[in-house]
N, CA, C and O atoms as a CHARMM CRD file, in Angstrom:
* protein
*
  228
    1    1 UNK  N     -3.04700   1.31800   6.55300 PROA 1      0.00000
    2    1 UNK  CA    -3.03700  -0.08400   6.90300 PROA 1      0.00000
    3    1 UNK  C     -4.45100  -0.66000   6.88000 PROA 1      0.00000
    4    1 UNK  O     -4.62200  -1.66800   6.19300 PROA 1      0.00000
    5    2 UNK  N     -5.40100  -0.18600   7.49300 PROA 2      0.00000
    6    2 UNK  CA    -6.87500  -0.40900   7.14200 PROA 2      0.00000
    7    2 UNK  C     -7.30800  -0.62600   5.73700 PROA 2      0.00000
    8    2 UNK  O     -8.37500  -1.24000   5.74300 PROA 2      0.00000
    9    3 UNK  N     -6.89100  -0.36000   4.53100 PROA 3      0.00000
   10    3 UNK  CA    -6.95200  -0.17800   3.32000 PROA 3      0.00000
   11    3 UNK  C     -6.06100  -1.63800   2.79800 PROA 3      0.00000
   12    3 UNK  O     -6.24600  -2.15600   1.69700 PROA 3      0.00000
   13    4 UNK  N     -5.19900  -2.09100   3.70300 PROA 4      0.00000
   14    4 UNK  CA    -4.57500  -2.81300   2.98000 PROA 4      0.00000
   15    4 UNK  C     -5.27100  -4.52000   4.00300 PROA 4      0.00000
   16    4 UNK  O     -5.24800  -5.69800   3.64700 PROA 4      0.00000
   17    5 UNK  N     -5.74800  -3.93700   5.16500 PROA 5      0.00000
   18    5 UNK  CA    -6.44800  -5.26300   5.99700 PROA 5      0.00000
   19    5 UNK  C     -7.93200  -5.52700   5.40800 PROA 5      0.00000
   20    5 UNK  O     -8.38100  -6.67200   5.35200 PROA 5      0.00000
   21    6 UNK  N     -8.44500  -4.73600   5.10300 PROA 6      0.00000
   22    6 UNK  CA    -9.95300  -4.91600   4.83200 PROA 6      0.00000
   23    6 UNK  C     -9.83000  -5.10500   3.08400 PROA 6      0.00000
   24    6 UNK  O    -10.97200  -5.19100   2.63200 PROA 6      0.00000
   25    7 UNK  N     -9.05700  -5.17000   2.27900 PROA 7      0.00000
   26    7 UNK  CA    -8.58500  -5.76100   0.86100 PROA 7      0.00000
   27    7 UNK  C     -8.70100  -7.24300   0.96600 PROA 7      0.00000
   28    7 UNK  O     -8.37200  -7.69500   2.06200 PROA 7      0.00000
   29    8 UNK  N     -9.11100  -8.13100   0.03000 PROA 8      0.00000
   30    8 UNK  CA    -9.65500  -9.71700  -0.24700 PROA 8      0.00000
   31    8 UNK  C     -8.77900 -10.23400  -0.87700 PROA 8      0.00000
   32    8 UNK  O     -8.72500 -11.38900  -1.29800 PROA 8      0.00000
   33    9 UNK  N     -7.54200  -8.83500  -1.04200 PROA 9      0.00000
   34    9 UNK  CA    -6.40900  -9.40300  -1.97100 PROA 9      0.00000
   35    9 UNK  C     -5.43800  -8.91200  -2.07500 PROA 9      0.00000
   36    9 UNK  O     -5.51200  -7.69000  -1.95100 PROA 9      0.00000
   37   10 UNK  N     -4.37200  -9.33700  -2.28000 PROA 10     0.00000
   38   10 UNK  CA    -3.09700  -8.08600  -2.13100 PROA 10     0.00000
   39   10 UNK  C     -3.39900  -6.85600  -3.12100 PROA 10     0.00000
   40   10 UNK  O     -4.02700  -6.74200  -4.17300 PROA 10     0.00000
   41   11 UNK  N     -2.71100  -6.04500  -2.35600 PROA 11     0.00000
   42   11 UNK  CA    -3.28000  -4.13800  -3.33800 PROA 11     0.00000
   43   11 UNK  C     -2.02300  -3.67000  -3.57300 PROA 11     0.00000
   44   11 UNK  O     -0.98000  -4.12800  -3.10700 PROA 11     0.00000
   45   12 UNK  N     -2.20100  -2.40000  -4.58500 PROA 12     0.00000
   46   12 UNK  CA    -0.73500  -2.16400  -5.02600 PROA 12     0.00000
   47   12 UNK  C     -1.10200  -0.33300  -4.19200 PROA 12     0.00000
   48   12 UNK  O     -2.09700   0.29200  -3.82600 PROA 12     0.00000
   49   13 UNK  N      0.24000  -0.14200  -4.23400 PROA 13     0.00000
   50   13 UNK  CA    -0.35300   1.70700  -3.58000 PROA 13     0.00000
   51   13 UNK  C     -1.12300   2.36900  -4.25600 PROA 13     0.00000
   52   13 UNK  O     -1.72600   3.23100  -3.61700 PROA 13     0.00000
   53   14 UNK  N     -1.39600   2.28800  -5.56900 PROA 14     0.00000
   54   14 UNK  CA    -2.36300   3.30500  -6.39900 PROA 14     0.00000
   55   14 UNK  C     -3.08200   2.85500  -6.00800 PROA 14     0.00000
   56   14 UNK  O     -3.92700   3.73900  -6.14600 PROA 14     0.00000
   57   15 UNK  N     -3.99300   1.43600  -5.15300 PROA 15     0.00000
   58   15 UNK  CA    -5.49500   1.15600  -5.15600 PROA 15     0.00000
   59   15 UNK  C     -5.62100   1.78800  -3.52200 PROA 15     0.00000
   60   15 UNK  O     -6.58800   2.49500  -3.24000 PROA 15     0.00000
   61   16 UNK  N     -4.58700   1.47500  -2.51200 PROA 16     0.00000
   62   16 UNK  CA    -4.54300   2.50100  -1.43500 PROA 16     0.00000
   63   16 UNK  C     -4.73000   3.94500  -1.82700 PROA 16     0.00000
   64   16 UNK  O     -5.75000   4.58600  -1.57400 PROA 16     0.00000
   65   17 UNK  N     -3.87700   4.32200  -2.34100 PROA 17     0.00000
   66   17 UNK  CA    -4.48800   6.12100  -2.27500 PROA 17     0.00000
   67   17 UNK  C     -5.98300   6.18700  -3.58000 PROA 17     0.00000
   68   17 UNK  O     -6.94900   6.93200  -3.74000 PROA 17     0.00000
   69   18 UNK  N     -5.58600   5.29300  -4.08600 PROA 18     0.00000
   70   18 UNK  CA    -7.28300   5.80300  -4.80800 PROA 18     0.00000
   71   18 UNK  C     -8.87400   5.59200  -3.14000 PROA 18     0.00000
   72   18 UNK  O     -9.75200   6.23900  -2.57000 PROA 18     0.00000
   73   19 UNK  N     -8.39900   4.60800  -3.15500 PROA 19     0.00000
   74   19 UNK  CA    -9.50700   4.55600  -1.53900 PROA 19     0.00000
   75   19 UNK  C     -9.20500   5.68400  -0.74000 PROA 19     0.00000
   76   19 UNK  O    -10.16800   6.31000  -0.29800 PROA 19     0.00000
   77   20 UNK  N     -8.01700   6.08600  -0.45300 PROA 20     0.00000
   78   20 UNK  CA    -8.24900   7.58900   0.65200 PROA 20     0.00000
   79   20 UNK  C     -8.16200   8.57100   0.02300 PROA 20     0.00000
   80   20 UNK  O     -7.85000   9.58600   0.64500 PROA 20     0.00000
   81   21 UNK  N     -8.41100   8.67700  -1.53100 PROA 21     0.00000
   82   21 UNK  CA    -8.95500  10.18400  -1.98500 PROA 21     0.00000
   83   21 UNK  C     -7.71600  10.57800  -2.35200 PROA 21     0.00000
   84   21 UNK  O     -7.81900  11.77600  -2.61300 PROA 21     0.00000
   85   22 UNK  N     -6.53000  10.20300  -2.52400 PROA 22     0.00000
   86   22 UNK  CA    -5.03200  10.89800  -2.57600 PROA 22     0.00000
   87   22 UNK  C     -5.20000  10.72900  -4.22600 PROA 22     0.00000
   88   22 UNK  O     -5.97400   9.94300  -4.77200 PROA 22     0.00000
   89   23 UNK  N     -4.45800  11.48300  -4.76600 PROA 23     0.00000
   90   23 UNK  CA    -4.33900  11.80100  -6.26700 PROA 23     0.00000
   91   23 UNK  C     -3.25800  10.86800  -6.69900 PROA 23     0.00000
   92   23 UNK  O     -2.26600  10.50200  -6.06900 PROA 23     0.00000
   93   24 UNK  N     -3.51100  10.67100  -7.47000 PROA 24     0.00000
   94   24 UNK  CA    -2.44300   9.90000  -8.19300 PROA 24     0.00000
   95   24 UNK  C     -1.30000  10.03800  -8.82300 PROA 24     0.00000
   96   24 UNK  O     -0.46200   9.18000  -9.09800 PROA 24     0.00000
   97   25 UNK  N     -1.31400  11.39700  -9.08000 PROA 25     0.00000
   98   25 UNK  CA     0.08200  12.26200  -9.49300 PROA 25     0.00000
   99   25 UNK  C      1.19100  11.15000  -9.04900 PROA 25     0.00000
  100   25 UNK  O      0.84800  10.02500  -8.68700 PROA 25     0.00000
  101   26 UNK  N      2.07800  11.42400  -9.09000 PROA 26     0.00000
  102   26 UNK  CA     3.61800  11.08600  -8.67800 PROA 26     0.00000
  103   26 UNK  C      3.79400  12.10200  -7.40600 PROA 26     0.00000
  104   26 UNK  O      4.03000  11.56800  -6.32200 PROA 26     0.00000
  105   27 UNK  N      3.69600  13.53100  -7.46000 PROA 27     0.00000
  106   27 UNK  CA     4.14500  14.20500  -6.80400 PROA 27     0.00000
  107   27 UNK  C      2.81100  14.17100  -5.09700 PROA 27     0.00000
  108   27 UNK  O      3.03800  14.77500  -4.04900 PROA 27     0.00000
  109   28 UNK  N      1.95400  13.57300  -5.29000 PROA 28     0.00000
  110   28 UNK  CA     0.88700  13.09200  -4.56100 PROA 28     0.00000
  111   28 UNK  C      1.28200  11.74200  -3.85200 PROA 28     0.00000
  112   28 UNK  O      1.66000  11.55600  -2.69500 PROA 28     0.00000
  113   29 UNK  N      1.13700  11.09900  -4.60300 PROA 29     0.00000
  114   29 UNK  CA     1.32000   9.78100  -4.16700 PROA 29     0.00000
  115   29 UNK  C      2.86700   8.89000  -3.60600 PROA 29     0.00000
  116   29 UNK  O      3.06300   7.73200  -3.23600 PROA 29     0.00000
  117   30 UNK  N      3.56800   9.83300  -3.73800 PROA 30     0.00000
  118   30 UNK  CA     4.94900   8.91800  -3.63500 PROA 30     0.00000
  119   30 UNK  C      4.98200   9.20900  -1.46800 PROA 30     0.00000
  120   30 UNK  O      5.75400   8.57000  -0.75400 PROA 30     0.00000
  121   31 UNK  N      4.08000  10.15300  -0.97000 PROA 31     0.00000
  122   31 UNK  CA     4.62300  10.37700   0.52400 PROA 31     0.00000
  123   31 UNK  C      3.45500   8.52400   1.12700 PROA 31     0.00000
  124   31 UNK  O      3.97100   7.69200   1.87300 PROA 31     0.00000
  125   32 UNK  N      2.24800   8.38500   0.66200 PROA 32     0.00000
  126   32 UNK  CA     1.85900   7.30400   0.93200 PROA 32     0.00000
  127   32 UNK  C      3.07200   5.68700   0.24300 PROA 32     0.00000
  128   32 UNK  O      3.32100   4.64800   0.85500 PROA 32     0.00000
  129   33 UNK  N      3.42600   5.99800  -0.79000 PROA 33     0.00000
  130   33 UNK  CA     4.17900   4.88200  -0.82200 PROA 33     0.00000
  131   33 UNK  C      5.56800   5.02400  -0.44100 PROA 33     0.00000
  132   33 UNK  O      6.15900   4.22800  -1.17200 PROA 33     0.00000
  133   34 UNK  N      6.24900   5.48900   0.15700 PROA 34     0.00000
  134   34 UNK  CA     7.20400   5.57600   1.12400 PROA 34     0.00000
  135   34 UNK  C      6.61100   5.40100   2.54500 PROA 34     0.00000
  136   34 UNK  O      7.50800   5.13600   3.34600 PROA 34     0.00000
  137   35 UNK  N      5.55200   5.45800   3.03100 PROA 35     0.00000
  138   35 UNK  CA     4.91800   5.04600   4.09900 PROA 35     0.00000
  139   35 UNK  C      5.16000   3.49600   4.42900 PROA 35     0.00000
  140   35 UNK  O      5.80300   2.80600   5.22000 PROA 35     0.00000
  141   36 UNK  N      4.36000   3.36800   3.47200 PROA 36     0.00000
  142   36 UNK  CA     3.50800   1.98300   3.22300 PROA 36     0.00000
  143   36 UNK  C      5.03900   1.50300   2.58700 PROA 36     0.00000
  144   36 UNK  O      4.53300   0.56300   1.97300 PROA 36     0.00000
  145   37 UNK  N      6.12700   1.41700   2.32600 PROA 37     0.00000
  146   37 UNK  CA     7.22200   0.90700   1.90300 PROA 37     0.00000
  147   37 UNK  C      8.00200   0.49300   3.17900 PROA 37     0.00000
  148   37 UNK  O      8.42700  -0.66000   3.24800 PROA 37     0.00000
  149   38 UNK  N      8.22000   1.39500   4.22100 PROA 38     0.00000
  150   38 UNK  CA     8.88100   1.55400   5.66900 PROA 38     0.00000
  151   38 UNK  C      8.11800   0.56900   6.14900 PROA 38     0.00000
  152   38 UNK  O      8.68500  -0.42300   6.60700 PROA 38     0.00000
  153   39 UNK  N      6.67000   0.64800   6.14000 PROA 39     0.00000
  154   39 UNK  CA     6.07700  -0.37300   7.12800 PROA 39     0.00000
  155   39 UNK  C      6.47100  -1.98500   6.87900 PROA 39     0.00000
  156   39 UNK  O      6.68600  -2.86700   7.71100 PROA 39     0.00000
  157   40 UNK  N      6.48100  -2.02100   5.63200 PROA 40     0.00000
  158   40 UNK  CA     7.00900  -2.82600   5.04000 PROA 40     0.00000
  159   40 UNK  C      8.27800  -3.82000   5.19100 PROA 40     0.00000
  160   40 UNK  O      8.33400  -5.03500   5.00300 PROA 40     0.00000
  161   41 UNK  N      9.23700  -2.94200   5.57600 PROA 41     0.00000
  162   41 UNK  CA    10.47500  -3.54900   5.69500 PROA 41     0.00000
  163   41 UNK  C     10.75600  -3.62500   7.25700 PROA 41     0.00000
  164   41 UNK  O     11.87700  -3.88700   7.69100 PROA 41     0.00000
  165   42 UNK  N      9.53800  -3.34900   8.16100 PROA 42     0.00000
  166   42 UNK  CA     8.99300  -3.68000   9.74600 PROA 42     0.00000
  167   42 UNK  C      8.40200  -5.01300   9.52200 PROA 42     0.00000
  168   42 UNK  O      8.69500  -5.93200  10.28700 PROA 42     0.00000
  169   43 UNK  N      7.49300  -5.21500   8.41200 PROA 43     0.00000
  170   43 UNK  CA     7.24200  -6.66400   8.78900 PROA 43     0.00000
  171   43 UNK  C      5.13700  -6.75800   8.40900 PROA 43     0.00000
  172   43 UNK  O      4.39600  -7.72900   8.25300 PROA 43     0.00000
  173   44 UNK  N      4.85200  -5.14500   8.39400 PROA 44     0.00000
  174   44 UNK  CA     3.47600  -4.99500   8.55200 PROA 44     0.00000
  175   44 UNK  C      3.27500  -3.97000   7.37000 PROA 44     0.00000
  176   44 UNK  O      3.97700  -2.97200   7.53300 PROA 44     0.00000
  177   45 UNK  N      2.80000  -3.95300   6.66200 PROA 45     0.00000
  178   45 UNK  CA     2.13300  -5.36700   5.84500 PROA 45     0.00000
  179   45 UNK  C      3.29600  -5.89300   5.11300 PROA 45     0.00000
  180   45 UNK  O      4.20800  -5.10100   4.87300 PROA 45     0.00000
  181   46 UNK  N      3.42900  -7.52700   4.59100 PROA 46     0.00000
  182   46 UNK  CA     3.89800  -7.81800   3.71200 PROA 46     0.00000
  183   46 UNK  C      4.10900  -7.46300   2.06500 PROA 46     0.00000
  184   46 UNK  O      3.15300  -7.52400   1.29100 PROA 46     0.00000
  185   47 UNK  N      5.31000  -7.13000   1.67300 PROA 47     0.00000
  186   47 UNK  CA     5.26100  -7.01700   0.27700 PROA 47     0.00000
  187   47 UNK  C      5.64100  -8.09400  -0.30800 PROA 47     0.00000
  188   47 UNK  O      6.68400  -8.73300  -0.17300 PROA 47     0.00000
  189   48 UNK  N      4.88600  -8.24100  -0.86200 PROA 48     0.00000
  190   48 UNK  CA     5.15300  -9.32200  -2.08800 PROA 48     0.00000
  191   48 UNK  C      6.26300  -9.22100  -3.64800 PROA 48     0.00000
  192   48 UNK  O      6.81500  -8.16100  -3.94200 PROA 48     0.00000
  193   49 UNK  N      6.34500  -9.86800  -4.07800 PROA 49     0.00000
  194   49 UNK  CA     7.54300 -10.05800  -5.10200 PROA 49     0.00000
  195   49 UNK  C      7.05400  -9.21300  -6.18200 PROA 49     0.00000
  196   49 UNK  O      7.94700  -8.71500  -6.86800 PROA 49     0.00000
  197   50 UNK  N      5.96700  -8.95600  -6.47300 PROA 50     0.00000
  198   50 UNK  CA     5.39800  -8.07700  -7.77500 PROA 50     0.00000
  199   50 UNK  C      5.13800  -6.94700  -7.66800 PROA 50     0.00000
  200   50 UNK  O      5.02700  -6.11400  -8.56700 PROA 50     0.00000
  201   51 UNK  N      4.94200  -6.73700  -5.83300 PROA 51     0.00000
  202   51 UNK  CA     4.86500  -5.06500  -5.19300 PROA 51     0.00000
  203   51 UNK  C      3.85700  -5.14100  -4.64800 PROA 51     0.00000
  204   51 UNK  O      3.51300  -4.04600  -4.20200 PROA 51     0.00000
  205   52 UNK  N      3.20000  -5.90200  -4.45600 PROA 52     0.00000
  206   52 UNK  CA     1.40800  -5.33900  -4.22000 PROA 52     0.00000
  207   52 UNK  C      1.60600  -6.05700  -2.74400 PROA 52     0.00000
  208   52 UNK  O      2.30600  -7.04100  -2.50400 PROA 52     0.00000
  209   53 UNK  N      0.90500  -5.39500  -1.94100 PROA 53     0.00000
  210   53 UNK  CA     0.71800  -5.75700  -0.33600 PROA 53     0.00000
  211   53 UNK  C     -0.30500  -5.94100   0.36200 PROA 53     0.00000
  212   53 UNK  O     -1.47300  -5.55500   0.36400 PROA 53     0.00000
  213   54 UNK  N      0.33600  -6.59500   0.95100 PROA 54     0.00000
  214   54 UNK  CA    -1.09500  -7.54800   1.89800 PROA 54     0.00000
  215   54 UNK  C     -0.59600  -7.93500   3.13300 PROA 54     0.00000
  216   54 UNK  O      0.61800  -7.87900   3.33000 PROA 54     0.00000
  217   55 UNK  N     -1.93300  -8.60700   4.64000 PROA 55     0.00000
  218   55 UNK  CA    -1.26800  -8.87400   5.34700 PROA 55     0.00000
  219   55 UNK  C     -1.64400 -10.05300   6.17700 PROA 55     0.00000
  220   55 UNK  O     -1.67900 -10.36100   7.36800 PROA 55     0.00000
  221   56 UNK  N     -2.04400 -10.84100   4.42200 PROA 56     0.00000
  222   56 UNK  CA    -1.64900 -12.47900   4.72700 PROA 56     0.00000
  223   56 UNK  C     -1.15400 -13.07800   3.39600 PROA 56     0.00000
  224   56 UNK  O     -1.06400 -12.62000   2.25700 PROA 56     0.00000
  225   57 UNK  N     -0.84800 -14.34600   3.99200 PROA 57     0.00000
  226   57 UNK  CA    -0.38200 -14.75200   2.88700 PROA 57     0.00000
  227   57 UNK  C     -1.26500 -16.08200   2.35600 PROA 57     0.00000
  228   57 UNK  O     -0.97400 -16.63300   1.29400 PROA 57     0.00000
């Protein structure tokens, strides 16, 4: 969530796990975007219509 508050712009999950060092694989990256997907459908952060998240509008 820090990754997606301190962003100047909405981010997509590959620019989140590229900032915390997570690999980009598929088999890497899919436990952060199921994270960041759940939080999502809580309300924090917003997803947007193209995918990329932020948490203003």
């Amino acid at each position: 969530m820090d990754v997606v508050r301190q962003a100047d712009r909405p981010v997509m999950v590959k620019q989140v796990c590229t900032e915390l060092g997570i690999s980009l694989e598929p088999a890497r990256s899919e436990a952060p975007r199921a994270k960041l997907n759940r939080l999502a459908e809580r309300g924090w952060p917003r997803k947007l219509a193209d995918g990329k998240l932020t948490t203003t509008l």
